[in-house]
N, C-alpha and C positions, 0 to 999 in steps of 0.2 A: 684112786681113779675117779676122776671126771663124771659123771652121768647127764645127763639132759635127757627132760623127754616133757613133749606135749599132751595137756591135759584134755581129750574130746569130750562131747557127750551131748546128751539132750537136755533143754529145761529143766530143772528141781532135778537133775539127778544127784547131785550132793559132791560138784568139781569144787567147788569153793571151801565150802568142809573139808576135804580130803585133802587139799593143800593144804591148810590151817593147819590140820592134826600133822600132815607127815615133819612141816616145820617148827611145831610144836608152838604157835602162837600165831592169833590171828595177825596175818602179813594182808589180806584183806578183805574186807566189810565181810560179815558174814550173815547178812540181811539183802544184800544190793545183788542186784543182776549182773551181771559181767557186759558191759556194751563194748569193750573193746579189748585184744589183747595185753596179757600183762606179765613179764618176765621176773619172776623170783628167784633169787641165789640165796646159799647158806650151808652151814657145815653141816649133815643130820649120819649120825652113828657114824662117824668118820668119814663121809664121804663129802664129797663137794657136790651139792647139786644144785641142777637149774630145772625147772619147771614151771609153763606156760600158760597160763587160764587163759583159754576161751569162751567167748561166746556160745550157747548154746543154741539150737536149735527146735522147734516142738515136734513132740516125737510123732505124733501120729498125721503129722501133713508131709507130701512130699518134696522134693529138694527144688521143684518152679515154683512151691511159694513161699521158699527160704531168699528175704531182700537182698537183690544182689550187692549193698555194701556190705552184709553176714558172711555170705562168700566169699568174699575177697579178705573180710577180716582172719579168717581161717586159715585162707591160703599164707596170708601174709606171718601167721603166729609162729609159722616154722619157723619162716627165716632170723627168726628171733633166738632162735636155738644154733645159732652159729659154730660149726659148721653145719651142722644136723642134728636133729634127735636121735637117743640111740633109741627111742621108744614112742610112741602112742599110747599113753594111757586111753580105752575106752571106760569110760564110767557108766556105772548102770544101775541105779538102785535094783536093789534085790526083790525089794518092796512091788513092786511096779508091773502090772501083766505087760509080757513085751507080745504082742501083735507082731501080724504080719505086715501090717503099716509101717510098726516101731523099726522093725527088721529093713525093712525099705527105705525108711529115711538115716540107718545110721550106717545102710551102702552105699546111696549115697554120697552122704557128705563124705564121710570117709575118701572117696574116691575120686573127688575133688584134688586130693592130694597125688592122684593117678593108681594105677593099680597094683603097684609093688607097697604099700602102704600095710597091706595085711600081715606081711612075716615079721614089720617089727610092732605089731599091736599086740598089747596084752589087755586082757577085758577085766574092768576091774569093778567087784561087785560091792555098791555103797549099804550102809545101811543094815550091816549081816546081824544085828541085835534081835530085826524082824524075822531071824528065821528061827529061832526059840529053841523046839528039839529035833526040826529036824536038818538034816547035812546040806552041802552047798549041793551035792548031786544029786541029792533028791530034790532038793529047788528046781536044778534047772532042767531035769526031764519034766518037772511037770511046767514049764518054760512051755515046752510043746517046743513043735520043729524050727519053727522063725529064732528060738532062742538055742536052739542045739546048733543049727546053722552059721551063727555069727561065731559060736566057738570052736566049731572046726574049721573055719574059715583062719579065724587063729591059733591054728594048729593045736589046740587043745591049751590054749594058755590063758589064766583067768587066777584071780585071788581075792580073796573075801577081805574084806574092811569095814570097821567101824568106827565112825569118826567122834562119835557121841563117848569112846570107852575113857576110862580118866587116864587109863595107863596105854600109852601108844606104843611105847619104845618098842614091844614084842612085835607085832604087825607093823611098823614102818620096817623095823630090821627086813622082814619077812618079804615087803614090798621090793624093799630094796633088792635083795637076793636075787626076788624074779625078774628084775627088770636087768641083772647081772648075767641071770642065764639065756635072757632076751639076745642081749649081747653076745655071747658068747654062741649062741647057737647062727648067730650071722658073721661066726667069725672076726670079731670084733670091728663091723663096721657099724656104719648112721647109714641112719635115711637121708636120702638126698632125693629131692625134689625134682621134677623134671625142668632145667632152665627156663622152657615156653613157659612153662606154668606161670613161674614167678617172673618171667619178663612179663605174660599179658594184666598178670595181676598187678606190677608196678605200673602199665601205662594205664590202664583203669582208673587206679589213685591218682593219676598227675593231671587226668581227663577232670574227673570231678574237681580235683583242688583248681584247675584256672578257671573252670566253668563256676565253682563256690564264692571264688576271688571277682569274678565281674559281675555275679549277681550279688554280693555284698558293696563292691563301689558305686553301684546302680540304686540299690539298695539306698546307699547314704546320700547320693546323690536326692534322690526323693523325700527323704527324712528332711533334709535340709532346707528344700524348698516349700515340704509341709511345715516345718520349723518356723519359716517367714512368714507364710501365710498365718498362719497360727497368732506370730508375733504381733502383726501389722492389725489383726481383726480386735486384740486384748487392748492396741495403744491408741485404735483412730475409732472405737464406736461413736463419741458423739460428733463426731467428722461427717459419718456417714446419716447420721442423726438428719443432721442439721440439715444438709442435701437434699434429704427424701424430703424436709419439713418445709425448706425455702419455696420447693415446686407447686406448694398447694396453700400459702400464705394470700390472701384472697389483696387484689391490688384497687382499691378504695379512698374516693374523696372524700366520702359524708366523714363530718370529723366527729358526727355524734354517734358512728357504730365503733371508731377508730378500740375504744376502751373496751367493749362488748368482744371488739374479733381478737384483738390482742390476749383477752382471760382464754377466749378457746384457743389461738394459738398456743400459747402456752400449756393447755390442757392436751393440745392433739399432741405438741414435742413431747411434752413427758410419756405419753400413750405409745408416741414412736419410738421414742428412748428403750421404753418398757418392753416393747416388739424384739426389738435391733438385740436388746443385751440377751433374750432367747435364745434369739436367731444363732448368735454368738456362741451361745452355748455349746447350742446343737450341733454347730460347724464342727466347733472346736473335739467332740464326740465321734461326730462321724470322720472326721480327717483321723485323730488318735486311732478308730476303728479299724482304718486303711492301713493305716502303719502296721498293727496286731496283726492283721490279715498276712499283710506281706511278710511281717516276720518268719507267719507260717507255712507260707508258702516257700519260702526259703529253707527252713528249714527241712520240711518235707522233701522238697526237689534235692537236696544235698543227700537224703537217704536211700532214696527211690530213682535216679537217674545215674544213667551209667556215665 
């Protein structure tokens, strides 16, 4: 049998580990942040499976100051799991005091996905090395309500994991199971997404890609004609030299100062010279400057505009 299921969670909760371990080799970085979704396949304890890293979220802000391309990346990681997930992994280190913040930002997002999203979530606790001697249930009463909450929310379904242990086989098995009886207790369906969802989320994406695409042509356009100026100021300074120098060359009969103005012309052009290839410099600095700027400003607006 088939499984898929989408990995959620918050910042440092240990998604990225918990993939690695259940596939038994890092599939990916396990130092780097997740910036955008990433769909993994493979064979683990006989089963075919697909699972989804996402982007994270921080736990203790809530979902208006989650950037709305985070959002949409979320939305979009389902559809990745074609036709559906049979599952939601929530990940949660165990380690971690969950607040009533924490609890707010992972209903939220969660729900993003609409609100049938809860019967196929199983809450999965990272990190179980840290609970030493004492049980997963005694952990999570003393969770307090915000954590007793998110688990009967899903129906009481949750399993301990540790990514760090050298021998996985036993607890992936185990993962796996519950994500079989996930299934089964929905009658062997997937989650399916509500179409709006994923229609507004696909025009979103196509909104930014043309608005990305003519601020990148606009973009080059500009590079291009800093490029020239740039070009023209490196090949013509003593052009410009000579210009500023001709205007102030003093115009004179006596033929006995003739030799006297000609040393200080020649002192004032090099003095000009000397000016001009500054000047140059500093163009050359500040136009470069421009460029940087707008890079940034591109890429900014690509993250933060809908």
């Amino acid at each position: 049998m088939e499984l898929r299921a989408v990995v959620f969670g918050g910042k440092f909760a240990g998604k990225t580990s918990l993939i690695n371990a259940v596939f038994g080799k890092d599939l990916l970085p396990p130092k780097k942040r997740t910036a955008q979704c990433k769909k993994l396949q493979g064979s683990v304890c006989g089963r075919e499976l697909t699972l989804v890293d996402t982007p994270g979220w921080w736990k203790d802000f809530p979902l208006s100051d989650t950037p709305e391309f985070l959002k949409q990346e979320l939305i979009q990681g389902v559809s990745l799991c074609h036709p559906g997930p049979h599952v939601i992994l929530l990940v949660i280190g165990i380690d971690t005091p969950f607040t009533e913040k924490y609890r707010k930002a992972v209903e939220d997002h969660l729900e993003l996905l609409g609100g049938q999203i809860w019967t196929h979530t199983l809450v999965v606790f990272t990190r179980s090395h840290s609970l030493k001697d004492r049980t997963i249930e005694e952990q999570t009463e003393k969770g307090g309500e915000a954590l007793q909450w998110v688990i009967e929310r899903c129906s009481n379904r949750y399993h301990i994991f540790d990514s760090a242990a050298s021998n996985n086989e036993s607890q992936v098995r185990q993962l796996l199971e519950k994500i079989e009886d996930v299934v089964r207790r929905n009658n062997d369906t997937y989650f399916q997404i509500e179409a709006k969802i994923l229609e507004e989320a696909a025009e979103w994406k196509k909104t930014v890609m043309t608005k990305a695409s003519a601020r990148e042509l606009k973009l080059q356009e500009q590079m291009t004609q800093l490029n020239k100026e740039v070009s023209e100021m490196s090949l013509n300074p003593e052009h410009h030299g000579d210009e500023e120098v001709s205007q102030t060359e003093p115009e004179t009969s006596d033929v006995g100062t003739v030799q006297d103005e000609d040393k200080s012309t020649l002192k004032l052009k090099d003095q000009f010279k000397e000016m001009l290839d500054r000047e140059w410099s500093r163009r050359e600095e500040v136009l470069l400057g421009r460029v940087q700027e707008m890079l940034s400003e591109l890429r900014w607006e690509v993250q933060s505009e809908p």
